[in-house]
Structures are given as structure tokens and as C-alpha cells.
Chimera marker file (.cmm) of the C-alpha trace (Angstrom):
<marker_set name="trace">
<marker id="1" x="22.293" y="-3.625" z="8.137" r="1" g="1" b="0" radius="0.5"/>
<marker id="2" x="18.409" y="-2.498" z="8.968" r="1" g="1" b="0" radius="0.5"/>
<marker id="3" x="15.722" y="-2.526" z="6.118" r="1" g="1" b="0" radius="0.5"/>
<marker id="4" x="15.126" y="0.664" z="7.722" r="1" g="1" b="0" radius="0.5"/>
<marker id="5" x="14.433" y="3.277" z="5.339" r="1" g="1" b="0" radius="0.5"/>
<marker id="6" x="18.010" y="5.899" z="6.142" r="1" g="1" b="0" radius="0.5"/>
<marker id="7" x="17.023" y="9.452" z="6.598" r="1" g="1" b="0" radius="0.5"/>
<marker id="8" x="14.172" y="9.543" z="4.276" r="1" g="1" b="0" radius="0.5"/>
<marker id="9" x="11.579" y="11.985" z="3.969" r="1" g="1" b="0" radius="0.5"/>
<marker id="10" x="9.122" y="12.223" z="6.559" r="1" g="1" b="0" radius="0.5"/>
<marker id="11" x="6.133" y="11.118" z="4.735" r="1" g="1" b="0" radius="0.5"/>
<marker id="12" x="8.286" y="7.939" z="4.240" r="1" g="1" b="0" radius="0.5"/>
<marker id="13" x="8.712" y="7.605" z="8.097" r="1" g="1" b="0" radius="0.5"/>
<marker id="14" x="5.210" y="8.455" z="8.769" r="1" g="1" b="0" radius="0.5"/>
<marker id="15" x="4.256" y="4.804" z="6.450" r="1" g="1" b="0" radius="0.5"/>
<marker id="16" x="7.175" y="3.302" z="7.622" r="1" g="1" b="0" radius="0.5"/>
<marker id="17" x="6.127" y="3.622" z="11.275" r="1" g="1" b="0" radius="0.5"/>
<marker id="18" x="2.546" y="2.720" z="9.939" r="1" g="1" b="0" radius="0.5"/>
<marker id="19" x="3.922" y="-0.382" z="8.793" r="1" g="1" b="0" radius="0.5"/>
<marker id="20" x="5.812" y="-1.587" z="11.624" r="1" g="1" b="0" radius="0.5"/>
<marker id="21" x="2.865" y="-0.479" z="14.080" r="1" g="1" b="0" radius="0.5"/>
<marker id="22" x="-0.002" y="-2.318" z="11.753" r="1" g="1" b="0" radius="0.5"/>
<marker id="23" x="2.444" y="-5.842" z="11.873" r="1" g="1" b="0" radius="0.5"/>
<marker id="24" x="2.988" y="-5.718" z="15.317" r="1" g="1" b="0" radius="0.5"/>
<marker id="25" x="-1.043" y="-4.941" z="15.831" r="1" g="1" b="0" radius="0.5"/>
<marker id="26" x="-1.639" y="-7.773" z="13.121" r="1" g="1" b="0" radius="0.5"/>
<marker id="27" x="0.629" y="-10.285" z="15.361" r="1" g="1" b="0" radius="0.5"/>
<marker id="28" x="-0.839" y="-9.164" z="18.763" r="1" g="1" b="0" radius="0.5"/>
<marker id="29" x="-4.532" y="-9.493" z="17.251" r="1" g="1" b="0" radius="0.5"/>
<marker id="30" x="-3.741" y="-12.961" z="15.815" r="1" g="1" b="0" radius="0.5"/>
<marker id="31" x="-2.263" y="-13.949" z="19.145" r="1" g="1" b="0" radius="0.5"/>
<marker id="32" x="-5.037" y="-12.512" z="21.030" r="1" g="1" b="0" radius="0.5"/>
<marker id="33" x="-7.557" y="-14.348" z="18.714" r="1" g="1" b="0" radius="0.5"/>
<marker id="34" x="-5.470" y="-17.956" z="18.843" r="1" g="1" b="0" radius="0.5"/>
<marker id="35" x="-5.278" y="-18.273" z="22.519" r="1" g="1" b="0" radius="0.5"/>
<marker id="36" x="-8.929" y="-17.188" z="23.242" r="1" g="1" b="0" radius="0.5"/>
<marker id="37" x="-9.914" y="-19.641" z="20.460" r="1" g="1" b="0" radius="0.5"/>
<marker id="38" x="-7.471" y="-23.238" z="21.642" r="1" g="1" b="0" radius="0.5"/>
<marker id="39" x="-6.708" y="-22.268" z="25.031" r="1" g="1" b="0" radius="0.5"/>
<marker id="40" x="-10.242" y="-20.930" z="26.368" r="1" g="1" b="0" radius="0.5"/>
<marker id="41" x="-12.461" y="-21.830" z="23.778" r="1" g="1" b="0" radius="0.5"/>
<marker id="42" x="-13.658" y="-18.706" z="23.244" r="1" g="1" b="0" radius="0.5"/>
<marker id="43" x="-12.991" y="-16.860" z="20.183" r="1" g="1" b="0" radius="0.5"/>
<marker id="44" x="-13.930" y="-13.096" z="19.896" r="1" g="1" b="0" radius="0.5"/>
<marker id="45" x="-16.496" y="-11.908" z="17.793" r="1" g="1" b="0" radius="0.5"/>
<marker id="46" x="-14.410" y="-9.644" z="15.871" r="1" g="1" b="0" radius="0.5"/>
<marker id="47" x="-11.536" y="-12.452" z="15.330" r="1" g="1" b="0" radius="0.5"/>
<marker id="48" x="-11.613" y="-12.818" z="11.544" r="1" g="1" b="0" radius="0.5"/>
<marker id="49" x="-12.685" y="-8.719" z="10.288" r="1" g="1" b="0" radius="0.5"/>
<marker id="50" x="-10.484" y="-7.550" z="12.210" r="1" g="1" b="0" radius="0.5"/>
<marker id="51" x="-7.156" y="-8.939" z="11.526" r="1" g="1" b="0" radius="0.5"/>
<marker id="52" x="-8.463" y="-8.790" z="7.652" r="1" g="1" b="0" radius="0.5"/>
<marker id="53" x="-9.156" y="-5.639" z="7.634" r="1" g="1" b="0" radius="0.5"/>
<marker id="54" x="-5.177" y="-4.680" z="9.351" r="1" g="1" b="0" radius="0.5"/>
<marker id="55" x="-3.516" y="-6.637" z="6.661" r="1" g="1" b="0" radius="0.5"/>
<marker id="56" x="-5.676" y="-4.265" z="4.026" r="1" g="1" b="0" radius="0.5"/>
<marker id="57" x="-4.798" y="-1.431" z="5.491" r="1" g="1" b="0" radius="0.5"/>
<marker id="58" x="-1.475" y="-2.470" z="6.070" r="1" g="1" b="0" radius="0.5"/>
<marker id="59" x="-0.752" y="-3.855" z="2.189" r="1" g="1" b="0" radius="0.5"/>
<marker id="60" x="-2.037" y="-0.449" z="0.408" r="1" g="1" b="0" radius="0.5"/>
<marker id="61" x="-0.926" y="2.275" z="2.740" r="1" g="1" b="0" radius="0.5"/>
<marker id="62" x="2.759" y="0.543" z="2.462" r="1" g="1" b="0" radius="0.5"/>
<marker id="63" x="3.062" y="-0.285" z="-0.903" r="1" g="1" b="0" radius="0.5"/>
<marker id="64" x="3.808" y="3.045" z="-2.106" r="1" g="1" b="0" radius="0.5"/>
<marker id="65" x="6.786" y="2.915" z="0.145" r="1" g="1" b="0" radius="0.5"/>
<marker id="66" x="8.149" y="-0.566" z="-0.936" r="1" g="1" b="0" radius="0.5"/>
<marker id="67" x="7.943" y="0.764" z="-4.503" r="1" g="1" b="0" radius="0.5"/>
<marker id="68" x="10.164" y="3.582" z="-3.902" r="1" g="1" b="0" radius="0.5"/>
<marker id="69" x="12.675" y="1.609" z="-1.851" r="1" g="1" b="0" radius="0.5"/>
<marker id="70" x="12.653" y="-1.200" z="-5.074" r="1" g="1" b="0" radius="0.5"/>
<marker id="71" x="12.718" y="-4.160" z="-3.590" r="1" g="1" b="0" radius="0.5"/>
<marker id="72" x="10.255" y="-5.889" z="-6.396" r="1" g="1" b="0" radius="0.5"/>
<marker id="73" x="11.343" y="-8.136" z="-8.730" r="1" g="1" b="0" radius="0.5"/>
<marker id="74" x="11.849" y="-6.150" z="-12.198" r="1" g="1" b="0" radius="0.5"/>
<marker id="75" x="12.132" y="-8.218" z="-15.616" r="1" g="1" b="0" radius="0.5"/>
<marker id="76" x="14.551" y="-4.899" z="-17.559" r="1" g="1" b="0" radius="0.5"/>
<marker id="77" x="16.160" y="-7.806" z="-19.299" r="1" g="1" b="0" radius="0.5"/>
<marker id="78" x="15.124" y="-6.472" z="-23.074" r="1" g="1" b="0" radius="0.5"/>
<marker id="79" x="14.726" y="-2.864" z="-21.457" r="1" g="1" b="0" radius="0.5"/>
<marker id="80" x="18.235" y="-2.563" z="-20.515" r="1" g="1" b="0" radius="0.5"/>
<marker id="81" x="19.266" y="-3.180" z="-24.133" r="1" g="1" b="0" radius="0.5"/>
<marker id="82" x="17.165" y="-0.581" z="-25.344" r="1" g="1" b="0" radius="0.5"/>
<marker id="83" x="18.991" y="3.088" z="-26.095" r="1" g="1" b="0" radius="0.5"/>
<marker id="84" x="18.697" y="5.178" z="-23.045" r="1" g="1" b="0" radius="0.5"/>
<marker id="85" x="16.220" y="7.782" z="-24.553" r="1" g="1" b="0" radius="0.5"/>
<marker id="86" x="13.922" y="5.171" z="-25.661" r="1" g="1" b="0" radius="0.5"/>
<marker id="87" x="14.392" y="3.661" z="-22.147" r="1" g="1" b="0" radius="0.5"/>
<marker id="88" x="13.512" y="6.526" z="-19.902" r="1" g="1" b="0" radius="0.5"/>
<marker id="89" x="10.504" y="7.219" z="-23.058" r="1" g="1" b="0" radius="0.5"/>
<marker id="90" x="9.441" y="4.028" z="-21.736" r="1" g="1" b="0" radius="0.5"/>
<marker id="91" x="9.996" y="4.386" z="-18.456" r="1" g="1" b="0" radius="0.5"/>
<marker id="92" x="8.030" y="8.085" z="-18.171" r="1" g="1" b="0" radius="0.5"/>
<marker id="93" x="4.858" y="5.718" z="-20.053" r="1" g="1" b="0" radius="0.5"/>
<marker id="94" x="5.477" y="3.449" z="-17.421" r="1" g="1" b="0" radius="0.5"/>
<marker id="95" x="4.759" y="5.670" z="-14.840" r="1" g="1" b="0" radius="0.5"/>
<marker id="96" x="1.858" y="7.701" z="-16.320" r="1" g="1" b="0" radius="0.5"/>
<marker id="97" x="-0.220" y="4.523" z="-16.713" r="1" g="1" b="0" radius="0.5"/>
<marker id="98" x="0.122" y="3.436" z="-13.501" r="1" g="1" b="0" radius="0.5"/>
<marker id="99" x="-1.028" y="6.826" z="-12.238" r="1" g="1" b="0" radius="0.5"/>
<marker id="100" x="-3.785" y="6.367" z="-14.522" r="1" g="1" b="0" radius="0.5"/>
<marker id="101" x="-4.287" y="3.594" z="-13.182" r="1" g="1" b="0" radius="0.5"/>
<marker id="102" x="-4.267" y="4.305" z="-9.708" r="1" g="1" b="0" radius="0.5"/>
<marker id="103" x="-6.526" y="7.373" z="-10.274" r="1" g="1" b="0" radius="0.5"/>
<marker id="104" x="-9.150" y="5.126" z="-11.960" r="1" g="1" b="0" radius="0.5"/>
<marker id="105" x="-9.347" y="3.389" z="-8.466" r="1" g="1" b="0" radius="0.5"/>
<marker id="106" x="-9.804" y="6.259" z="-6.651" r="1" g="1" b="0" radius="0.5"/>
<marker id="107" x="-12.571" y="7.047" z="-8.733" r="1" g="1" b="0" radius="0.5"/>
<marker id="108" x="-14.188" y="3.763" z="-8.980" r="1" g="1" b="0" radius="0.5"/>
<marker id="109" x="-13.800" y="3.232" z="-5.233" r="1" g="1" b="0" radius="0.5"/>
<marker id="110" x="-15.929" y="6.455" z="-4.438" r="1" g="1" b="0" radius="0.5"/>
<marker id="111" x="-19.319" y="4.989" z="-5.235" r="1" g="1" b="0" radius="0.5"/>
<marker id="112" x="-17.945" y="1.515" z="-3.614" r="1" g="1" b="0" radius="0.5"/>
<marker id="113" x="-17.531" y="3.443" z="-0.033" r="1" g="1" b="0" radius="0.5"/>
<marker id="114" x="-20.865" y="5.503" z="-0.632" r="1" g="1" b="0" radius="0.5"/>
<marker id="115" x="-22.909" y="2.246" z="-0.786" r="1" g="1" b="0" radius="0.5"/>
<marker id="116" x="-21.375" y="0.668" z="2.193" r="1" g="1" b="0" radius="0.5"/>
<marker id="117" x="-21.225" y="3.290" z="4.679" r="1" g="1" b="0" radius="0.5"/>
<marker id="118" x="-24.838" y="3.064" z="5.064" r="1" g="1" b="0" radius="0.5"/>
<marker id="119" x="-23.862" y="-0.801" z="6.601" r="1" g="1" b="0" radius="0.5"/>
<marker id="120" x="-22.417" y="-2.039" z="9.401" r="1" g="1" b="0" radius="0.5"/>
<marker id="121" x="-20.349" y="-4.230" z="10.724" r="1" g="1" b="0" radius="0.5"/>
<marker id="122" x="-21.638" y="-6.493" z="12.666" r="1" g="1" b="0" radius="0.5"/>
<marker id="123" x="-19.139" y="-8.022" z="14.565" r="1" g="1" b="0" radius="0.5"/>
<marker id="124" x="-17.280" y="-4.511" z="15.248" r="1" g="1" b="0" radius="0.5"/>
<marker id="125" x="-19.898" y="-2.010" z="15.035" r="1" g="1" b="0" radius="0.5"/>
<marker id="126" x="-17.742" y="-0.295" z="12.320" r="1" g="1" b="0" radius="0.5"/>
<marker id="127" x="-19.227" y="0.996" z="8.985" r="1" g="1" b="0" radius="0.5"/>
<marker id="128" x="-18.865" y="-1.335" z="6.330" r="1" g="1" b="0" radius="0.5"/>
<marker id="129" x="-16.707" y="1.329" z="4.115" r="1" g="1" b="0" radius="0.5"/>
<marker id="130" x="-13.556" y="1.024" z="7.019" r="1" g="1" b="0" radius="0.5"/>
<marker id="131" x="-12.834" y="-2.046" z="4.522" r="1" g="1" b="0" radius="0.5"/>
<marker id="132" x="-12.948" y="-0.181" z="1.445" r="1" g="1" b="0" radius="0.5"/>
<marker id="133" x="-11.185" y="3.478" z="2.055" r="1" g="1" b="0" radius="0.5"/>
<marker id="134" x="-7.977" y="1.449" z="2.107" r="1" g="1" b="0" radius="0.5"/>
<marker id="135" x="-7.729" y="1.611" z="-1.739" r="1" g="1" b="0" radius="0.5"/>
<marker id="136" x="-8.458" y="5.083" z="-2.605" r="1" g="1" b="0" radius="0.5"/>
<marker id="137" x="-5.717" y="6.181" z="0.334" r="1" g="1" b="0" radius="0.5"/>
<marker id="138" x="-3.256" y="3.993" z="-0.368" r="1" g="1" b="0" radius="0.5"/>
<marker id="139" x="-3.886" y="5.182" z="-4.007" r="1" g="1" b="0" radius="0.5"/>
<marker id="140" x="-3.249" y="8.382" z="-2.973" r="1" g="1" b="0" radius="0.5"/>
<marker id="141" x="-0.226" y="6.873" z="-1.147" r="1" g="1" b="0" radius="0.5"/>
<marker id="142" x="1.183" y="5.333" z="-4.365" r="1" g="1" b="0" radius="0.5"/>
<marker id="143" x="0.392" y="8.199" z="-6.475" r="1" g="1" b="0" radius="0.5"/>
<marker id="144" x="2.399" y="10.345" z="-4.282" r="1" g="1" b="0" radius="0.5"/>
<marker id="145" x="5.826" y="7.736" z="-4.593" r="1" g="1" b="0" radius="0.5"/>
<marker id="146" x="5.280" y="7.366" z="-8.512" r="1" g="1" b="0" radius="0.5"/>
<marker id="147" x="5.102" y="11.222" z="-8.832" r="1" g="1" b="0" radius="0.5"/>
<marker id="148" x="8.319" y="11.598" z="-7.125" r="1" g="1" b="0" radius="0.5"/>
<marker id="149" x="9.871" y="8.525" z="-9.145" r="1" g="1" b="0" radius="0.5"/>
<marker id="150" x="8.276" y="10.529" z="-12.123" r="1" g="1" b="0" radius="0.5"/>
<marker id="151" x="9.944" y="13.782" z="-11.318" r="1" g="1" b="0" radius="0.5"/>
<marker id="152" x="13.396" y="12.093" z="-10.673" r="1" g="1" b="0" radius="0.5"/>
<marker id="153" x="13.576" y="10.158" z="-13.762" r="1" g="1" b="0" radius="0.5"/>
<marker id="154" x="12.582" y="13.441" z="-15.816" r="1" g="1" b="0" radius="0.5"/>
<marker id="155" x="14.996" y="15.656" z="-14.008" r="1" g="1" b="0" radius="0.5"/>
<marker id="156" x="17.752" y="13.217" z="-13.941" r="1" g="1" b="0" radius="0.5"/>
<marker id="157" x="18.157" y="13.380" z="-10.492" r="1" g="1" b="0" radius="0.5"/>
<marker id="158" x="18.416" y="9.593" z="-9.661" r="1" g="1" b="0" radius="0.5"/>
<marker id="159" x="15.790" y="7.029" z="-9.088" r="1" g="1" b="0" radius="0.5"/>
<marker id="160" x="14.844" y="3.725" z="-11.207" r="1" g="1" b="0" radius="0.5"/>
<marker id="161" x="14.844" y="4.131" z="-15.678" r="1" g="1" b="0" radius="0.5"/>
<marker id="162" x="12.879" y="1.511" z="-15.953" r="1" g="1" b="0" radius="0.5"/>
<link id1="1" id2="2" r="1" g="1" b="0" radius="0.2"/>
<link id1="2" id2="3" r="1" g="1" b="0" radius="0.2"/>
<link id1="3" id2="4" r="1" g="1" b="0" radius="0.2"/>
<link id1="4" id2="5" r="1" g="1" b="0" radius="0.2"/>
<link id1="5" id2="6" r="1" g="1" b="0" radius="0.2"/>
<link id1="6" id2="7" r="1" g="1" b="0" radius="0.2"/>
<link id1="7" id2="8" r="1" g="1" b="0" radius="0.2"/>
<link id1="8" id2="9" r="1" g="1" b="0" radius="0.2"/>
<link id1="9" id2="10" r="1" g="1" b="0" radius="0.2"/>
<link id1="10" id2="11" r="1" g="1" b="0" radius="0.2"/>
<link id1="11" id2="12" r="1" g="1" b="0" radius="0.2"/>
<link id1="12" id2="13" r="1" g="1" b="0" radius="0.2"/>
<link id1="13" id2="14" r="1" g="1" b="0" radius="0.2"/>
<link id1="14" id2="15" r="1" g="1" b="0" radius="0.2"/>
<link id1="15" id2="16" r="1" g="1" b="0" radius="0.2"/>
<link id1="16" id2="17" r="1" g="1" b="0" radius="0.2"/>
<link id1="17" id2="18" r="1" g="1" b="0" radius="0.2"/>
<link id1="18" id2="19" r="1" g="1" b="0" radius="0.2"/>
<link id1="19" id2="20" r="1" g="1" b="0" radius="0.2"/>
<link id1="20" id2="21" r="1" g="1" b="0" radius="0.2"/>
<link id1="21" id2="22" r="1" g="1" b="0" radius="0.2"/>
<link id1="22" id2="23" r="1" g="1" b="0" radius="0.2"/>
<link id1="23" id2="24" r="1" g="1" b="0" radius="0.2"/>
<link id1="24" id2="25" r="1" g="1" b="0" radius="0.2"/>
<link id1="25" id2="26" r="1" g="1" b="0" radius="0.2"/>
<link id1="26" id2="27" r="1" g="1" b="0" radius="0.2"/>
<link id1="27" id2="28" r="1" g="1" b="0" radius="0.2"/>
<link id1="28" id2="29" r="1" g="1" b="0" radius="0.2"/>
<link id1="29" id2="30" r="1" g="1" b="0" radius="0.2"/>
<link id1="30" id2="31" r="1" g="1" b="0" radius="0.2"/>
<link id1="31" id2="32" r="1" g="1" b="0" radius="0.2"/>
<link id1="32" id2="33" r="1" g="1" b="0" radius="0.2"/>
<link id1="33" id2="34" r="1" g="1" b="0" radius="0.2"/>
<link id1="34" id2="35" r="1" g="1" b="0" radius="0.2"/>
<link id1="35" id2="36" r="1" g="1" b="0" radius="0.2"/>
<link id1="36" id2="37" r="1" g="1" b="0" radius="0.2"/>
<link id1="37" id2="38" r="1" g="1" b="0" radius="0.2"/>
<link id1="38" id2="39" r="1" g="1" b="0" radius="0.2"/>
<link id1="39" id2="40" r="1" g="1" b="0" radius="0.2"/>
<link id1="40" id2="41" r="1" g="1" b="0" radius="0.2"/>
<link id1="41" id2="42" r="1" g="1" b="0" radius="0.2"/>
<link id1="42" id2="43" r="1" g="1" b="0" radius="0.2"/>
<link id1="43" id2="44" r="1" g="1" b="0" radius="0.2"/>
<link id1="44" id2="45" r="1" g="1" b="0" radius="0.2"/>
<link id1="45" id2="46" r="1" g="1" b="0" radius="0.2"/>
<link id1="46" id2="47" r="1" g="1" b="0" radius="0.2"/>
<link id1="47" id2="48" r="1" g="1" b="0" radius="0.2"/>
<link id1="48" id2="49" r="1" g="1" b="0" radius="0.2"/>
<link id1="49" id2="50" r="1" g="1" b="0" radius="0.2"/>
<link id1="50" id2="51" r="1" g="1" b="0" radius="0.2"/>
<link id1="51" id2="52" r="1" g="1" b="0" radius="0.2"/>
<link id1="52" id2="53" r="1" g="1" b="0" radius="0.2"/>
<link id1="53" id2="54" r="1" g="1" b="0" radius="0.2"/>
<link id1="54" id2="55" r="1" g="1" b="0" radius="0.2"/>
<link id1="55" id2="56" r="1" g="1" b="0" radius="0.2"/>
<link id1="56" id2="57" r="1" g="1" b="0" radius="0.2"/>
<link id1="57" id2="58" r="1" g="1" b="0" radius="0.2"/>
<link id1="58" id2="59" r="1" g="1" b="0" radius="0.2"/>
<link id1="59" id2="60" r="1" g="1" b="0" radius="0.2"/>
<link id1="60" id2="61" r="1" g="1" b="0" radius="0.2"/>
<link id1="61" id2="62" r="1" g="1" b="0" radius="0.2"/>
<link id1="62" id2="63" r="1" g="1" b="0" radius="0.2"/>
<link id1="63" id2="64" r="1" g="1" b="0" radius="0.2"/>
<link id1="64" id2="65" r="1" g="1" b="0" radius="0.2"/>
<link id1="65" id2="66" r="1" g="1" b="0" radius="0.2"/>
<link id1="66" id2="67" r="1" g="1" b="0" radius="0.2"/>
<link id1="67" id2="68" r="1" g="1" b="0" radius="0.2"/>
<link id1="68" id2="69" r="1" g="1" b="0" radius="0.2"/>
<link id1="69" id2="70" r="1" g="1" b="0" radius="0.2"/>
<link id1="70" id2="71" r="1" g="1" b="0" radius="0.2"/>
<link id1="71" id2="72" r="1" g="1" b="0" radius="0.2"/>
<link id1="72" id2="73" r="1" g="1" b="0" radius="0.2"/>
<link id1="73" id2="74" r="1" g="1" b="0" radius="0.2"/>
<link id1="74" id2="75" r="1" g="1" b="0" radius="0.2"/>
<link id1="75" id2="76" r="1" g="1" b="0" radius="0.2"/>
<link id1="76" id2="77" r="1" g="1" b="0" radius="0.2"/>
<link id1="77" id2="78" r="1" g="1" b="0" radius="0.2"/>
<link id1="78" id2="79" r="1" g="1" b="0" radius="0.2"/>
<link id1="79" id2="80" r="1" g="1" b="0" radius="0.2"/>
<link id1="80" id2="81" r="1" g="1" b="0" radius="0.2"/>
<link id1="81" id2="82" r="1" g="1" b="0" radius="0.2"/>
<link id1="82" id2="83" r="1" g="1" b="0" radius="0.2"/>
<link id1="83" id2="84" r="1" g="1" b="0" radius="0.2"/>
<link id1="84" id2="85" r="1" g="1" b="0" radius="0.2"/>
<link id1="85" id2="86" r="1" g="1" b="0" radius="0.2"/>
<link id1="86" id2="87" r="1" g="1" b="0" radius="0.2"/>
<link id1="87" id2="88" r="1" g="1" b="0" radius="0.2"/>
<link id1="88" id2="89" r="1" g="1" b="0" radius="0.2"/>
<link id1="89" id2="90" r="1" g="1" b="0" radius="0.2"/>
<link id1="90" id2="91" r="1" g="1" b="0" radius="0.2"/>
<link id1="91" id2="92" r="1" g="1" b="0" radius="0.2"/>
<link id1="92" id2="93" r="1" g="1" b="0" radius="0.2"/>
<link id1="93" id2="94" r="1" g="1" b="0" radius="0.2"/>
<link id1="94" id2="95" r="1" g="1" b="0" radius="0.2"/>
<link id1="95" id2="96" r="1" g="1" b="0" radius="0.2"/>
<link id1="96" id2="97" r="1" g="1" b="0" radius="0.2"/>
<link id1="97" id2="98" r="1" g="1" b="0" radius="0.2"/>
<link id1="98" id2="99" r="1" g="1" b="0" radius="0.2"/>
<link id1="99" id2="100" r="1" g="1" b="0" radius="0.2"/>
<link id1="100" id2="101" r="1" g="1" b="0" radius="0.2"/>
<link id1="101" id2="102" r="1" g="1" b="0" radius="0.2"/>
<link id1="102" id2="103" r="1" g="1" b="0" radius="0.2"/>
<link id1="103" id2="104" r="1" g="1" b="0" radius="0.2"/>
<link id1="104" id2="105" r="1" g="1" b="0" radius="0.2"/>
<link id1="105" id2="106" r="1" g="1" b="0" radius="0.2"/>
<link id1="106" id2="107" r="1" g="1" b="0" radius="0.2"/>
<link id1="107" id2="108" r="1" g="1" b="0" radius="0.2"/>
<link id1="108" id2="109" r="1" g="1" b="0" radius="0.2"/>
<link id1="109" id2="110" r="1" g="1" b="0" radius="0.2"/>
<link id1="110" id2="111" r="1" g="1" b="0" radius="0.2"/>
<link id1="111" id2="112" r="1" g="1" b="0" radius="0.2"/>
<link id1="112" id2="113" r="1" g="1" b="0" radius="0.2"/>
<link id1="113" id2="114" r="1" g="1" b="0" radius="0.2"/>
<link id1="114" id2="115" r="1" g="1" b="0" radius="0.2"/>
<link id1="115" id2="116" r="1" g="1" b="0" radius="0.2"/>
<link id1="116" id2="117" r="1" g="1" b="0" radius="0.2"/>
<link id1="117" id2="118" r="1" g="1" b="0" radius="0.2"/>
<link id1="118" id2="119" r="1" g="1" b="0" radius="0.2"/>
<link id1="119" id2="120" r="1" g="1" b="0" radius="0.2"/>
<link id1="120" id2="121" r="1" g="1" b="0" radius="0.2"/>
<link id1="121" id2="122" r="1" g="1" b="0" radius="0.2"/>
<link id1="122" id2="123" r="1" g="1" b="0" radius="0.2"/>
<link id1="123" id2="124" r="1" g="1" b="0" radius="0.2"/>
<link id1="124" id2="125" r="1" g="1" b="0" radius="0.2"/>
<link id1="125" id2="126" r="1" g="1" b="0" radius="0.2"/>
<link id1="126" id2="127" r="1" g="1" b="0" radius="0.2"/>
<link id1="127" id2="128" r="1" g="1" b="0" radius="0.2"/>
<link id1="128" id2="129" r="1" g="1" b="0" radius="0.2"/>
<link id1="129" id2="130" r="1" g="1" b="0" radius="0.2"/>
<link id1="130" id2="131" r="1" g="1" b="0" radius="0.2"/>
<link id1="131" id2="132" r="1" g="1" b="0" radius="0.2"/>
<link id1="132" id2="133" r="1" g="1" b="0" radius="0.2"/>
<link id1="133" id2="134" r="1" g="1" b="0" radius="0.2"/>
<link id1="134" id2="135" r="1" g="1" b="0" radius="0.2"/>
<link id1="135" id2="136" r="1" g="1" b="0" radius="0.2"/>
<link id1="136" id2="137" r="1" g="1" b="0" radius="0.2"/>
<link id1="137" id2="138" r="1" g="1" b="0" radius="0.2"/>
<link id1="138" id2="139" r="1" g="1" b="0" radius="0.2"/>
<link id1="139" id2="140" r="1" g="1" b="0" radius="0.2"/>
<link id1="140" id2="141" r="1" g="1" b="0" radius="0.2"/>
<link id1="141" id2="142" r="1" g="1" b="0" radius="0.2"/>
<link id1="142" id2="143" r="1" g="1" b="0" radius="0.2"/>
<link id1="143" id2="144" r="1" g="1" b="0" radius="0.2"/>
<link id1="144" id2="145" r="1" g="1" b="0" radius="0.2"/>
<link id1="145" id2="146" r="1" g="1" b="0" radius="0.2"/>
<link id1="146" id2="147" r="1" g="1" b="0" radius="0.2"/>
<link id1="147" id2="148" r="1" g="1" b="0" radius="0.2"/>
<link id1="148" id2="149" r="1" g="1" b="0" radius="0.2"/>
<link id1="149" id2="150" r="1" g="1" b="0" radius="0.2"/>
<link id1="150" id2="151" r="1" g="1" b="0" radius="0.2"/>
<link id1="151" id2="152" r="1" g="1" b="0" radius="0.2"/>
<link id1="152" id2="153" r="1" g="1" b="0" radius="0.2"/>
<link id1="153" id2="154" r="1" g="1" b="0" radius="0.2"/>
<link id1="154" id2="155" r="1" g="1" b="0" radius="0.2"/>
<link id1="155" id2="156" r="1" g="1" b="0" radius="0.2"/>
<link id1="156" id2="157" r="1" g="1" b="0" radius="0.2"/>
<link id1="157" id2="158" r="1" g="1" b="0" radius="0.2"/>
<link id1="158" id2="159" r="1" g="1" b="0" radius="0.2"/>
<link id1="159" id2="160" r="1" g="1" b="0" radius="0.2"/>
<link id1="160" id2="161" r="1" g="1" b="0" radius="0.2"/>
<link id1="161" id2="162" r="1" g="1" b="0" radius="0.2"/>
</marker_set>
């Protein structure tokens, strides 16, 4: 059986193919960056931004997907015994605070990325704010899944209650 996302949407392919591309580009920079270090002695400049900033990118443009495949541990134990309406009550407050949440990063990210794109990188060249538009797009990218689990649970259509 493949952890594969099966026939999703193609938004979830897009991150899905994100995700596998950013792993194998972390494990081919961290390669890279271990041999030139023990085996020539020469580490690149760029050996410790670099794979940082992959694994940021990677972590929020993916998470949005890993929430809507569910593989995160859930405590529901006092949920479940809860009466369904008051469940999916719960549930719908669930997900409106978390897209309160995620839209208070986006806008407390804006003047973070605004200050830093006047600096750069040194040992890439890159502007400083590469780092930091990882949150408000993978923000975006989690917005997007908890709207959809937000428009499941309230038309019934399927999805997690809780």
C-alpha cells in the first residue's frame, strides 16, 4: 500500500509532488554538503541556509496536505462522548480558530518579509525574506485544506467531526 495520496485533487498532487521533490532536494543537498565537508574538506558556503531553508519550505507548504490526509495524532477521547450536534458545534469552532489563526500569520508575517527583503543573504545572494514567505504561503496552503474540511463537515459530506 503507497502513502500516496489516491486520485486526489490536483492541488493535492501539485504539494504532494512538492513534497517528494523538496525531500529528495533536502537529501541530495545534505549529501552534497557531507562529502564536500569529510571527504574534501571543503564545505560550501551555502551548506547550512540552504538545506534550512528546504526543510521550511518543505514543513509549511505540506502541512496543509498531511492535515487533510489525518495522519496526526487526535486526543477525541471526551469529544467522542459528546452528542453529535455539540460535536460537529465543536468541531466547526475548531476550524474557525485555526483559520483565525492562520490568517493572523499571514498578516503578521507581511511586515516580517517587508523588513528583510531589503537584506541579503550572504552566503546565497538570496533576499533575506526567501526564509520568511514560507509562512504566509503555506498559510494560505492550510487555509485552503481547513476550508474544505470546513465545508465537508457542514455539508455532511464526509471528512473528520472532530
Amino acid at each position: 500500500m503507497s502513502d500516496r495520496p489516491a486520485a486526489g485533487t490536483l492541488p493535492d498532487r501539485v504539494i504532494y509532488l512538492l513534497g517528494a521533490t523538496g525531500m529528495l532536494t533536502l537529501f541530495a543537498v545534505i549529501i552534497y554538503e557531507v562529502g564536500m565537508r569529510y571527504l574534501f574538506s571543503r564545505p560550501p558556503l551555502w551548506s547550512v541556509d540552504v538545506p534550512n531553508l528546504v526543510f521550511i519550505w518543505l514543513v509549511f507548504v505540506v502541512v496543509g496536505l498531511t492535515t487533510k490526509l489525518g495522519p496526526q495524532i487526535r486526543v477525541v477521547f471526551f469529544v467522542a462522548r459528546l452528542p453529535p450536534r455539540l460535536r460537529r458545534g465543536l468541531a466547526v469552532v475548531q476550524h474557525l480558530a485555526v483559520l483565525l489563526m492562520l490568517g493572523t500569520f499571514i498578516y503578521q508575517s507581511l511586515p516580517i518579509i517587508a523588513l528583510s527583503s531589503s537584506q541579503t543573504m550572504l552566503s546565497t545572494g538570496w533576499p533575506g525574506s526567501v526564509y520568511f514567505y514560507a509562512l504566509p504561503i503555506g498559510s494560505v496552503v492550510m487555509a485552503w485544506y481547513q476550508l474544505g474540511a470546513l465545508r465537508r463537515l457542514l455539508s455532511g459530506t464526509g471528512g473528520h467531526d472532530t
